[in-house]
C-alpha positions as CSV (number, residue, x, y, z in Angstrom):
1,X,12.8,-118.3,-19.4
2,X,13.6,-117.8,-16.1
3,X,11.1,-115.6,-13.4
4,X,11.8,-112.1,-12.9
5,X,12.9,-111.2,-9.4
6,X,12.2,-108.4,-6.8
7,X,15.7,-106.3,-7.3
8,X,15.7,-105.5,-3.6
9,X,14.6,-106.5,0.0
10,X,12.7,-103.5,0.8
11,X,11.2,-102.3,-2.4
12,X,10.6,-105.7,-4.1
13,X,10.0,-103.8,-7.4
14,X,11.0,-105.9,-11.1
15,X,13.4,-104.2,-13.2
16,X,12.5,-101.3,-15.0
17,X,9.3,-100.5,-12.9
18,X,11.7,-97.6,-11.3
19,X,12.6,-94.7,-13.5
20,X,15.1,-92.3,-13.0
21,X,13.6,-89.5,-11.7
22,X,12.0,-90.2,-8.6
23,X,10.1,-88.3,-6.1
24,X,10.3,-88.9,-2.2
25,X,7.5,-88.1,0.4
26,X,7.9,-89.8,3.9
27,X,4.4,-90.6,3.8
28,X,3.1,-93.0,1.6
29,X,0.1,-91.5,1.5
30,X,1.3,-88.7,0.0
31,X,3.0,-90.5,-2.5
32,X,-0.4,-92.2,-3.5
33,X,-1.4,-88.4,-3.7
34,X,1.2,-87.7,-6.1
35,X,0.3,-90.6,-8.1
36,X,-3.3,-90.7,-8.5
37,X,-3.3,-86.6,-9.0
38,X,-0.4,-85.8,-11.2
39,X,0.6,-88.9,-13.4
40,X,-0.4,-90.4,-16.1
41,X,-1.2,-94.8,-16.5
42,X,-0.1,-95.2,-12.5
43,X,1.1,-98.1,-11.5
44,X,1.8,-99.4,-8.2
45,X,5.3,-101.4,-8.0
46,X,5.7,-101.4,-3.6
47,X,3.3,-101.9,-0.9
48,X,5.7,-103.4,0.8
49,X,6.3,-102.2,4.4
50,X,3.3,-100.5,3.7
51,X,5.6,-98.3,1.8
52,X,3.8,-97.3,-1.6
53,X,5.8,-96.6,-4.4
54,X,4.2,-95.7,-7.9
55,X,5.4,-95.3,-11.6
56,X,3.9,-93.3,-14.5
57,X,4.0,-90.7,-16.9
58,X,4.1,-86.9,-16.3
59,X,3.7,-84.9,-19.7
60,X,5.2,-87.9,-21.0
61,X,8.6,-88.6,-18.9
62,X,8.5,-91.6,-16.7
63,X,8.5,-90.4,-12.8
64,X,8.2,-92.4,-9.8
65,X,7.5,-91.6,-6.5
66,X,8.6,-93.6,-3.3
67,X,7.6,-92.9,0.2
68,X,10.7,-93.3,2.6
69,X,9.3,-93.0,6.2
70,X,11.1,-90.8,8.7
71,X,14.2,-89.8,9.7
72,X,18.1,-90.6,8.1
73,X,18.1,-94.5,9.0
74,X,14.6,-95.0,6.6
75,X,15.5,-92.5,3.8
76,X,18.9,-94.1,3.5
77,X,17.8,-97.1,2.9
78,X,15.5,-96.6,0.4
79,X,17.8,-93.8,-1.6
80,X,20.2,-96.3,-2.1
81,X,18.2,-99.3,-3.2
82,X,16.9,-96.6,-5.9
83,X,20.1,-95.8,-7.1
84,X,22.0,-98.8,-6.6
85,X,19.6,-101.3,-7.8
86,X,17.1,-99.5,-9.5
87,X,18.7,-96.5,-11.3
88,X,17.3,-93.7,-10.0
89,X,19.8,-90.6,-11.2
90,X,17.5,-87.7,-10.1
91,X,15.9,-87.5,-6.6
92,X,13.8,-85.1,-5.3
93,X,12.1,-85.0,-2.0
94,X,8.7,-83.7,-1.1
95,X,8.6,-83.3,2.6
96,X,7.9,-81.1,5.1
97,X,9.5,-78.9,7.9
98,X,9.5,-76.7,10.8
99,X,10.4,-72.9,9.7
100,X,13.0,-71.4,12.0
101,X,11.7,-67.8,10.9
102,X,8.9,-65.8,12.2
103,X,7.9,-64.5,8.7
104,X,7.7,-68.0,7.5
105,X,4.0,-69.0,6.9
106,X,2.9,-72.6,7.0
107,X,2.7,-73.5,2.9
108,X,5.8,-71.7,2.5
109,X,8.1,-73.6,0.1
110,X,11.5,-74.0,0.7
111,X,14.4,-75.1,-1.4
112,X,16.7,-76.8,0.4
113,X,20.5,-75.5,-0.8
114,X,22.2,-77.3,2.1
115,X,21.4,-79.6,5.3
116,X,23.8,-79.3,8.7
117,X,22.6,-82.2,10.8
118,X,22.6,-83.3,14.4
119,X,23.3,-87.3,13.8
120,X,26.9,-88.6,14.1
121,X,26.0,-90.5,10.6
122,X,28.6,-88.5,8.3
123,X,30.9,-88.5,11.5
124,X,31.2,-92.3,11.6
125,X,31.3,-92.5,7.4
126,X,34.6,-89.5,7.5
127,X,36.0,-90.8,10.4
128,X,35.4,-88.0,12.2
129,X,35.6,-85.2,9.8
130,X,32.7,-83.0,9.0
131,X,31.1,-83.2,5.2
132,X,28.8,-80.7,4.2
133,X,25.8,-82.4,2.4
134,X,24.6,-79.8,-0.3
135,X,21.7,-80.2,-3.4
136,X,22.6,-80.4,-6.9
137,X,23.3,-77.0,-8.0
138,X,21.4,-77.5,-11.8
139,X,18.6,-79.1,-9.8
140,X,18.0,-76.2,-7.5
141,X,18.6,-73.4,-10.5
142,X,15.6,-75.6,-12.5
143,X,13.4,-75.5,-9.0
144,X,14.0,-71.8,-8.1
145,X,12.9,-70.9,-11.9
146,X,10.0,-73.2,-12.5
147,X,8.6,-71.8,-9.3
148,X,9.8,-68.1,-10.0
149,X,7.8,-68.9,-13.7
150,X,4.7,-70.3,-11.9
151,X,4.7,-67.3,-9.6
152,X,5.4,-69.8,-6.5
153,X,7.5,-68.2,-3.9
154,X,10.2,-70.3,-2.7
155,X,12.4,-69.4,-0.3
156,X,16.4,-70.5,-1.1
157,X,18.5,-71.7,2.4
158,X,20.1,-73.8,4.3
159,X,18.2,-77.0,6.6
160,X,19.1,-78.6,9.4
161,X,18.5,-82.7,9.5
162,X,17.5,-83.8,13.1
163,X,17.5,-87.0,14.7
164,X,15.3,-85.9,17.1
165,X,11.6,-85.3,16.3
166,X,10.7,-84.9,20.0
167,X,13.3,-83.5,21.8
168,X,14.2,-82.3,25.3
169,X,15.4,-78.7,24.8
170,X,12.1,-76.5,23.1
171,X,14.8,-73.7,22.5
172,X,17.0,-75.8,20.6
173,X,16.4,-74.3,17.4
174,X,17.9,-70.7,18.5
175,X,21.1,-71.4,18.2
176,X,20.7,-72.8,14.2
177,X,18.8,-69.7,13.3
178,X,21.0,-67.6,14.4
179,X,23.7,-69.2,11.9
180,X,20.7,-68.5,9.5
181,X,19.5,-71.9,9.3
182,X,15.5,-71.3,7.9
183,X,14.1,-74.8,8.9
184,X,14.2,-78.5,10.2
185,X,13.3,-81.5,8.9
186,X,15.0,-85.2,9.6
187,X,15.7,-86.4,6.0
188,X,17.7,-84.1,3.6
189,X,21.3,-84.5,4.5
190,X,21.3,-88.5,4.6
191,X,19.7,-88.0,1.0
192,X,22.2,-85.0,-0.3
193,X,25.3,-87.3,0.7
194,X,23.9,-90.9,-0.3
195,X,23.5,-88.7,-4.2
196,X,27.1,-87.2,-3.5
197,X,28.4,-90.8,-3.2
198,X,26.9,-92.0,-6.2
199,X,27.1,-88.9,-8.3
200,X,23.2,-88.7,-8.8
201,X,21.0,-85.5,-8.8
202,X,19.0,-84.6,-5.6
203,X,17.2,-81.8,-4.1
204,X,15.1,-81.4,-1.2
205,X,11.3,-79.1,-1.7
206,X,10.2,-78.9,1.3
207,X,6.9,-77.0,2.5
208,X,7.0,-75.1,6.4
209,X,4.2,-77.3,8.1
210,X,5.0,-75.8,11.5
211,X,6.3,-72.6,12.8
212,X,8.6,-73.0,15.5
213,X,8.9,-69.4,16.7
214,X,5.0,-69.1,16.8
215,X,4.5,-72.4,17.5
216,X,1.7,-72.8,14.7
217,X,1.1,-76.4,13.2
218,X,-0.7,-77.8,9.9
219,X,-3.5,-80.7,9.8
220,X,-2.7,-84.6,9.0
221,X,-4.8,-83.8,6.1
222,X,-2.5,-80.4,4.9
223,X,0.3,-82.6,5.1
224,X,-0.6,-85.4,2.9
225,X,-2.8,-83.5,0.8
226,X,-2.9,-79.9,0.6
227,X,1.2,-78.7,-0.2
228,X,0.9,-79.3,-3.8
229,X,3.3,-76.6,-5.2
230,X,6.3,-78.6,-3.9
231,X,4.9,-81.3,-5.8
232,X,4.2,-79.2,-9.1
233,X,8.4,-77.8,-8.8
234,X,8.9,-81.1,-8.4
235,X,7.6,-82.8,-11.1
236,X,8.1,-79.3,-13.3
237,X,11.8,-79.3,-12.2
238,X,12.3,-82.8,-12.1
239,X,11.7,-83.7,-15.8
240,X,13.7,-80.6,-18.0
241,X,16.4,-81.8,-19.0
């Protein structure tokens, strides 16, 4: 009988180590977190990269979770080795973001209904043309009323996906907020449009780790560790059918 193979080049998991529904941190760490706190018979199927990806049960449906680093270029990559060589149908990502709002506190969860973004990635893939990368409507009904149900507020909006973490303008954000945009992150519209291509399920959780009007700012530690109700919707969420 012939080996096994890794399935692809920057996962390297076997087949069927992957199961549908798959959760994705940027860090690694926190997908570790996930792991070791909230499934069942863990197993580790990626390290590599340094890129942890881990498969178990939660109340009995197989879950995954995969870190995917920062920003479009990383994400992409990873969402469609999951669905293209692995399976994956329903992704959710656990991340966080920078509120646009003044009456956002950090820990604040946010479900993500829609992502404008800043990079010329969609304009390259429509020649041009705009696309508006939105989350799966049944995804984000099953989020808003697991958390409603769990007494979790979570704030329903729009994102917007930067390429720039670090950039030159520090008043950038005005103009997006006045359009009513409620946050930034760097990942959500790459993942909305690599599911739209595919016709998979995705949804961005995302919890405020930094306040951009007051300039407030969470911990390494809080990041990795300490926003565990996006996890909980996710993983809630994630598995009804």
């Amino acid at each position: 009988m012939a080996e096994e193979t890794d399935m692809s080049i920057h996962i390297g998991a076997k087949p069927g180590e992957i199961g549908e529904i798959v959760l994705l941190p940027g860090d690694p760490l926190r997908a570790e977190f996930v792991a070791k706190t909230y499934l069942e018979e863990a197993v580790c199927y990626s390290r590599v990269r340094g890129m942890l990806g881990y498969t178990g049960l939660y109340n009995g449906v197989k879950v995954s979770v995969q870190g995917t680093g920062m920003g479009i270029p990383s994400i992409s990559i990873y969402v469609h080795e999951l669905i293209v060589d692995y399976g994956a149908r329903r992704l959710l990502r656990i991340g966080t973001c920078g509120t646009l709002r003044e009456d956002m506190a950090l820990g604040d969860v946010i479900l993500a209904q829609a992502a404008c973004t800043d990079s010329s990635v969609n304009k390259l893939r429509f020649k041009g043309c705009d696309f508006a990368p939105a989350a799966s409507f049944g995804l984000l009904v099953k989020a808003h009323e697991y958390a409603r149900q769990k007494g979790i507020r979570a704030h329903v909006g729009s994102v917007l996906t930067s390429d720039t973490f670090y950039g030159d303008d520090p008043d950038f954000w005005k103009l997006w907020a006045r359009y009513g945009i409620i946050a930034a992150e760097m990942e959500t519209a790459a993942l909305y449009t690599i599911a739209a291509a595919h016709g998979v399920e995705a949804l961005s959780i995302l919890t405020v780790s930094d306040n951009l009007v007051t300039g407030e700012s969470a911990t390494t530690e809080q990041r990795q560790k300490g926003y565990t109700a996006m996890m909980e919707i996710a993983l809630g969420a994630g598995t009804v059918r």
